[in-house]
C-alpha positions in Angstrom: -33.2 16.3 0.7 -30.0 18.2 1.1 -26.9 17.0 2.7 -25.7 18.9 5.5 -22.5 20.5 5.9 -20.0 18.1 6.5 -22.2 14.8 5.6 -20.4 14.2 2.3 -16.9 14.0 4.1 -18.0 11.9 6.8 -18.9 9.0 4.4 -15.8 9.4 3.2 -14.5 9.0 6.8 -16.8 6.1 7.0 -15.5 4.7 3.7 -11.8 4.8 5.0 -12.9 2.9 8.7 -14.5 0.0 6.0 -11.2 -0.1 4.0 -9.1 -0.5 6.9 -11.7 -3.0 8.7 -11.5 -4.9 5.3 -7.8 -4.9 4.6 -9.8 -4.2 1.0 -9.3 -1.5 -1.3 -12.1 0.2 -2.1 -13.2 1.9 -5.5 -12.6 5.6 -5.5 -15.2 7.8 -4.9 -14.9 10.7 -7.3 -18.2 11.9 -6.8 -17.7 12.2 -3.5 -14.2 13.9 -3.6 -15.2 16.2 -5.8 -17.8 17.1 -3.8 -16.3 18.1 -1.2 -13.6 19.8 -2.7 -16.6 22.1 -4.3 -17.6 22.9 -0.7 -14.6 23.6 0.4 -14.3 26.4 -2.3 -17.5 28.0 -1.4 -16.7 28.4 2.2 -13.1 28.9 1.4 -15.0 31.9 -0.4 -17.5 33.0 1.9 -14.6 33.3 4.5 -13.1 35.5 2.7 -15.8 37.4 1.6 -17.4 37.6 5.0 -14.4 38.8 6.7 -13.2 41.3 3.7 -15.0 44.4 5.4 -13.0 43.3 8.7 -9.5 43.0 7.1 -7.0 46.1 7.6 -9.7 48.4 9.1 -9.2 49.9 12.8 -11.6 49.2 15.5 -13.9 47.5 13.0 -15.4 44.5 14.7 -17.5 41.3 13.6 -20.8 41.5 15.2 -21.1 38.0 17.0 -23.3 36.7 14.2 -20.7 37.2 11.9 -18.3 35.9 14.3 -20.2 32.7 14.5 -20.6 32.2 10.8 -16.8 33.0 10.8 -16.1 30.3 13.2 -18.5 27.9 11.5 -17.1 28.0 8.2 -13.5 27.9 9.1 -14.7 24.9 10.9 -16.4 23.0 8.3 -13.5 23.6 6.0 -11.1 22.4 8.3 -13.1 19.0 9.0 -13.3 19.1 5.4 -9.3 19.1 4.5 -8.7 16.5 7.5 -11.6 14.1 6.3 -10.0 14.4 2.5 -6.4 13.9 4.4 -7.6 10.3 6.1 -9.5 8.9 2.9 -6.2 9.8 0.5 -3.7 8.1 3.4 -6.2 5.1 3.9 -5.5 4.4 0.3 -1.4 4.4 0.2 -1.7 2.7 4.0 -4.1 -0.1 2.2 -1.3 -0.2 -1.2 1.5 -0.5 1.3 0.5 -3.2 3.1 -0.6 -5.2 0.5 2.7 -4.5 -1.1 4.5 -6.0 2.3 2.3 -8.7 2.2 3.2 -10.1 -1.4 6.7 -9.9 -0.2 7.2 -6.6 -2.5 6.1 -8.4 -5.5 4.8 -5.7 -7.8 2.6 -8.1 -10.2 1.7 -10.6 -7.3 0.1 -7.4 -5.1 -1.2 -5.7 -7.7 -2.1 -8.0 -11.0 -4.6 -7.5 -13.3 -6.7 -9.9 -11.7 -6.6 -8.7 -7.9 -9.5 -6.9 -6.6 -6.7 -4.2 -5.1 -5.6 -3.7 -9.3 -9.2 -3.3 -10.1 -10.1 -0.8 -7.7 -6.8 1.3 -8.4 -6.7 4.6 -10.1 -3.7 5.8 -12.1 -2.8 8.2 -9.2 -2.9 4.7 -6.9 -0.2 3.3 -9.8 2.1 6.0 -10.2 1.9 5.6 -5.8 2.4 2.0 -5.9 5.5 1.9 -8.8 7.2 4.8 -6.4 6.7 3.0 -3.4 8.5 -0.2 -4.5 11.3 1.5 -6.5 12.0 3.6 -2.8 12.2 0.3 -0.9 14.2 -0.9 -3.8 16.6 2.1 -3.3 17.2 1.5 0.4 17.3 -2.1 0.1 20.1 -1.5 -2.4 22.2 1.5 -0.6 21.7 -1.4 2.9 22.8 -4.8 1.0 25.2 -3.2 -2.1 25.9 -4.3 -5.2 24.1 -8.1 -4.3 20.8 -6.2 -5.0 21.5 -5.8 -8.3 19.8 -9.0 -9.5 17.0 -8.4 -7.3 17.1 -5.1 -9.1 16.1 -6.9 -12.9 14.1 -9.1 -11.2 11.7 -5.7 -10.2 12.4 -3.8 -13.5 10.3 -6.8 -15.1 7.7 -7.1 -12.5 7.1 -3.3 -13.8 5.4 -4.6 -16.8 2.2 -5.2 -14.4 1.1 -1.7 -15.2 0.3 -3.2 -18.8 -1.0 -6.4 -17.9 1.9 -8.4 -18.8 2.2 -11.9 -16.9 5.1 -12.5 -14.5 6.9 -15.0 -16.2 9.5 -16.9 -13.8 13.2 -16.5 -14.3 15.3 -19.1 -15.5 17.7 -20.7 -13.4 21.1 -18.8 -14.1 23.1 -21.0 -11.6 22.4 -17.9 -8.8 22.4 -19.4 -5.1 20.7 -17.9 -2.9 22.5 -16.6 0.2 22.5 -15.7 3.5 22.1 -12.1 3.2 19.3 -12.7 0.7 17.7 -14.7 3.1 16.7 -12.0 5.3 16.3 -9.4 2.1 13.6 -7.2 2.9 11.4 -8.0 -0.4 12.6 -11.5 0.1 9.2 -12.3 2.1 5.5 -11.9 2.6 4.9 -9.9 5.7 1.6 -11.3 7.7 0.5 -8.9 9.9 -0.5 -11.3 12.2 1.9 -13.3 14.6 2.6 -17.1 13.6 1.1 -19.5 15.8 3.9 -21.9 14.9 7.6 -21.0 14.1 8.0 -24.4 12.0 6.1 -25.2 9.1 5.6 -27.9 6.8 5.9 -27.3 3.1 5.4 -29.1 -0.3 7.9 -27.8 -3.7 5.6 -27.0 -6.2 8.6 -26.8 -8.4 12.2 -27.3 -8.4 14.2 -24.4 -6.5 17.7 -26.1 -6.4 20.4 -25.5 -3.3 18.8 -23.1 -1.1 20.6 -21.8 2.2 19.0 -21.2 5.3 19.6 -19.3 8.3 20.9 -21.6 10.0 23.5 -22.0 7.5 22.3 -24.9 6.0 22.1 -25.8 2.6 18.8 -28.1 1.2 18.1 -29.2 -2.1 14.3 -28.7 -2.6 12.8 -30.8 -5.4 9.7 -30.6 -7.1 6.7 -33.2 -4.6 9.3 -33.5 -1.4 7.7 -32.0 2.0 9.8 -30.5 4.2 9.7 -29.0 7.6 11.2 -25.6 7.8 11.3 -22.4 9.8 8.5 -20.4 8.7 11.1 -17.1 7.9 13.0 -19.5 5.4 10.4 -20.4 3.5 8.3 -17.3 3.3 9.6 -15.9 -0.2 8.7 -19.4 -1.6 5.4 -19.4 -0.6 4.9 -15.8 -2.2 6.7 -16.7 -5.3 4.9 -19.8 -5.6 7.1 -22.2 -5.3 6.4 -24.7 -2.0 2.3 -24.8 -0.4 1.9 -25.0 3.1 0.6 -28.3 4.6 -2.3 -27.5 7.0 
């Protein structure tokens, strides 16, 4: 059976409404693009030629069959672009936020062994490496010359193209301060709102003198629980280093 003008980019459409319902990304559909973009060529082409006879003459006029096809296929191509348009931005919305939700952790969001790596294309990489060196940018030119050990901190995480494990940096007698606190990679982002502004936490390893935004300073050793504002504690529960007690 034939597919109809304009089935192939629905499912596409209907592809995109999954991913976003999922939170997932989804492997690409080649087949499906390409598809598409081959029947946007042949009414791109039957436009033209259908309306070539029409095109600098005076008082030559489409009949209204012509006029219909006219309309139909400038239609169709249209719905074609737009449904192309929401599976592509589907994609980079789906990278972003599961680049925001790693707390802008390049081999924690997309590692070899995530279902979102697995599922990415190159074009997806080149997107997601972009993405996080922009926020990198503007995180820098906002907080100054503090971002710069943030800055070799991500110029290692790049390895995750080539499947190199994110080995964790050695204390170099760095404390971390206020301003790093509220760093916008310093954190997960959970789309959701907390049900609870305090949490309790367990160190899963030793993180030393930590300042919180209350000014405080803690020393968080590896087995102690603690119970913390949820925003102080949310770059160590990406990174790894305390668990949330449920």
């Amino acid at each position: 059976m034939t597919d109809l003008l304009g089935d192939t980019v629905q499912q596409l459409v209907v592809e995109s409404h999954r991913s976003q319902q999922t939170r997932s990304l989804l492997p690409y559909n080649t087949n499906h693009v390409r598809t598409v973009i081959r029947e946007s060529h042949s009414l791109s082409q039957s436009i033209t030629t259908t309306a070539a006879p029409f095109v600098g003459t005076q008082g030559a006029q489409p009949t209204q069959g012509v006029s219909a096809e006219l309309t139909i296929a400038a239609l169709a191509l249209n719905r074609n672009k737009r449904g192309l348009y929401v599976y592509h931005q589907q994609r980079l919305d789906v990278l972003k936020d599961k680049f925001w939700e790693h707390g802008g952790v390049l081999s924690a969001a997309f590692g070899s062994e995530t279902e979102t790596r697995r599922n990415m294309t190159t074009t997806d990489e080149v997107f997601a490496k972009g993405y996080a060196d922009l926020c990198l940018a503007f995180k820098t030119s906002t907080y100054g010359g503090f971002a710069s050990r943030r800055r070799r901190d991500h110029d290692d995480e790049d390895s995750y193209l080539h499947d190199i494990s994110d080995d964790e940096d050695e204390d170099d007698g760095f404390e971390v301060s206020l301003i790093e606190a509220v760093d916008l990679l310093g954190g997960g982002t959970n789309l959701s709102p907390p049900k609870e502004l305090m949490i309790d936490v367990r160190v899963l390893r030793d993180v030393g003198q930590v300042e919180l935004l209350s000014g405080n300073r803690i020393n968080l050793k590896q087995g102690l629980q603690y119970h913390l504002a949820r925003e102080d504690v949310e770059s160590m529960i990406v990174s790894g280093d305390v668990e949330v007690i449920e």
